[in-house]
N, C-alpha and C positions, 0 to 999 in steps of 0.2 A: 141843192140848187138855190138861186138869189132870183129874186124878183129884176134883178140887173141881167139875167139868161146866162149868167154864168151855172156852171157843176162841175162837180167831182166827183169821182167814186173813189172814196180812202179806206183805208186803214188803220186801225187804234187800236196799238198796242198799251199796255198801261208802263209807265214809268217811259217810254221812247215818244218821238216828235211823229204823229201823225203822217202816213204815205200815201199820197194819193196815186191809183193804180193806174188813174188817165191822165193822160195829157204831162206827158213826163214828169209829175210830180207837178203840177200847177193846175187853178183855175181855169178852164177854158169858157169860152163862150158859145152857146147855139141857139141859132135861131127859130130852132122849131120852138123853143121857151119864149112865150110871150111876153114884153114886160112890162112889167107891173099891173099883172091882172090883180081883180079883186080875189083869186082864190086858182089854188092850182090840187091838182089830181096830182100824185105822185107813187108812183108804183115800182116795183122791182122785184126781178128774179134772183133765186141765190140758188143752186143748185147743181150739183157733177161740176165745181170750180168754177161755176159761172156766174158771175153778177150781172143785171141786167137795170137798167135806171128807167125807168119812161114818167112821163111829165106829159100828162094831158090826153093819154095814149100814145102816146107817139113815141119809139125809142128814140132813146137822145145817145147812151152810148153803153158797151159792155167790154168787162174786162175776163180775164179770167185769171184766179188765184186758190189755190187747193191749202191755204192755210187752215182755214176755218171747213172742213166738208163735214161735220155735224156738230150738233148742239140746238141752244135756244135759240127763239126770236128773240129779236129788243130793236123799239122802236126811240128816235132822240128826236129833241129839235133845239137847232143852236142859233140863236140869230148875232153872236159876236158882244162884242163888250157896251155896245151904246146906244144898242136898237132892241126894238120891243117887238113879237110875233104873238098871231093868235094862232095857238093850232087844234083844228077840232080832227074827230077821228068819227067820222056818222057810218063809214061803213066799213071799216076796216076789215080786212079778210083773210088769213095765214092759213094757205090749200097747199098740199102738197102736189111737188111737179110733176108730171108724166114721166 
């Protein structure tokens, strides 16, 4: 997600062009994403092919894709070629789902 309320939920493969699973392979935008707070919550569910996004609590949007149904966490942060992000992690928490 962008401090502009855009998101995505993609996909990365290695050596292939990224896919995003919403919004027909594009950026969308929503408005339950505030913008330009000083700081956002961002959470999400992976589980039974389910991705799940939320930003602030609130979901913003879920896809589902059975490529990935086990493995590790990995957490990233990309802010693009020309901008700078701070990212803190105070409480980070990988539970498994019901």
């Amino acid at each position: 997600m962008t401090p502009a309320g855009e998101y995505a939920i993609a996909k990365a493969v290695e050596g292939e062009k990224d896919l995003f699973l919403t919004n027909n392979d594009q950026w969308a935008e929503s408005e339950a994403i505030v913008k330009n707070a000083a700081s956002y919550r961002i959470g999400g569910d992976c589980g039974k092919s389910r991705l799940t996004l939320y930003v602030d609590g609130r979901e913003i949007d879920s896809v589902t894709d059975s490529t990935y149904i086990q493995g590790d966490v990995g957490l990233f942060a990309w802010t693009g070629d020309e901008t700078n992000a701070e990212v803190r992690f105070d409480d980070l928490a990988v539970v498994a789902l019901p």
